[in-house]
N, C-alpha and C positions, 0 to 999 in steps of 0.2 A: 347770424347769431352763432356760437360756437360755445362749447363747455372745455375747461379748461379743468385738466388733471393735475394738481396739487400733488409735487413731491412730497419726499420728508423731510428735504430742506427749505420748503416754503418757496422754491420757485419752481412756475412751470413747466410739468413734465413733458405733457402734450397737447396740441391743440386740436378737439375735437369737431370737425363740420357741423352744425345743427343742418340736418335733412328737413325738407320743405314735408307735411304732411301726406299732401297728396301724391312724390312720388313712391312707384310703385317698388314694396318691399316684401321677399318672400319670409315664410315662415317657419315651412318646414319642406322638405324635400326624404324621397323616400327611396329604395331601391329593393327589389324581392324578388328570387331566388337569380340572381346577375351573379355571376362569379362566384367566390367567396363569402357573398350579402344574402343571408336566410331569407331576411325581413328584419333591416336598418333603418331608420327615421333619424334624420338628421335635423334637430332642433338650431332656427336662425334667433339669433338675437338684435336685434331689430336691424332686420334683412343681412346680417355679418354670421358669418360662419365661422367657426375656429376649430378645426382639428390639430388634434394634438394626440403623438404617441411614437412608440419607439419605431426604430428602421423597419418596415418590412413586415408591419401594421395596416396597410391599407390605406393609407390618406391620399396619395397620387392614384390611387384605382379608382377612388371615390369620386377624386376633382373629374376624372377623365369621364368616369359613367353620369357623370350631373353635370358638368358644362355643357354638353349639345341642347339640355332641357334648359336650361334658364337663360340658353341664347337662341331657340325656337320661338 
């Protein structure tokens, strides 16, 4: 089953995978006092993550300190 995004010319934008329930999906992920990171919580929307911000903002520091955790 897939959900399918609706341009605003009426044909499909993109085709979304419908995920099986039971696999496993995170929610939130955190990082406190790492680098830069006080105390971060990084909200998943269903288990996807999207950071977003200008150069030199932090998003490649983030991937690099939470990848070893969600591949443990």
């Amino acid at each position: 089953m897939t959900d399918v995004l609706p341009a605003p010319s009426g044909r499909p934008l993109a085709v979304v995978p419908h995920l099986p329930d039971d696999r496993w999906r995170p929610t939130r992920a955190g990082l406190v006092s790492v680098w830069r990171y006080v105390e971060e919580t990084f909200e998943f929307h269903r288990g996807r993550l999207l950071l977003r911000g200008p150069n030199g903002s932090g998003k490649s520091m983030a991937l690099e300190l939470l990848l070893p955790f969600l591949l443990d």
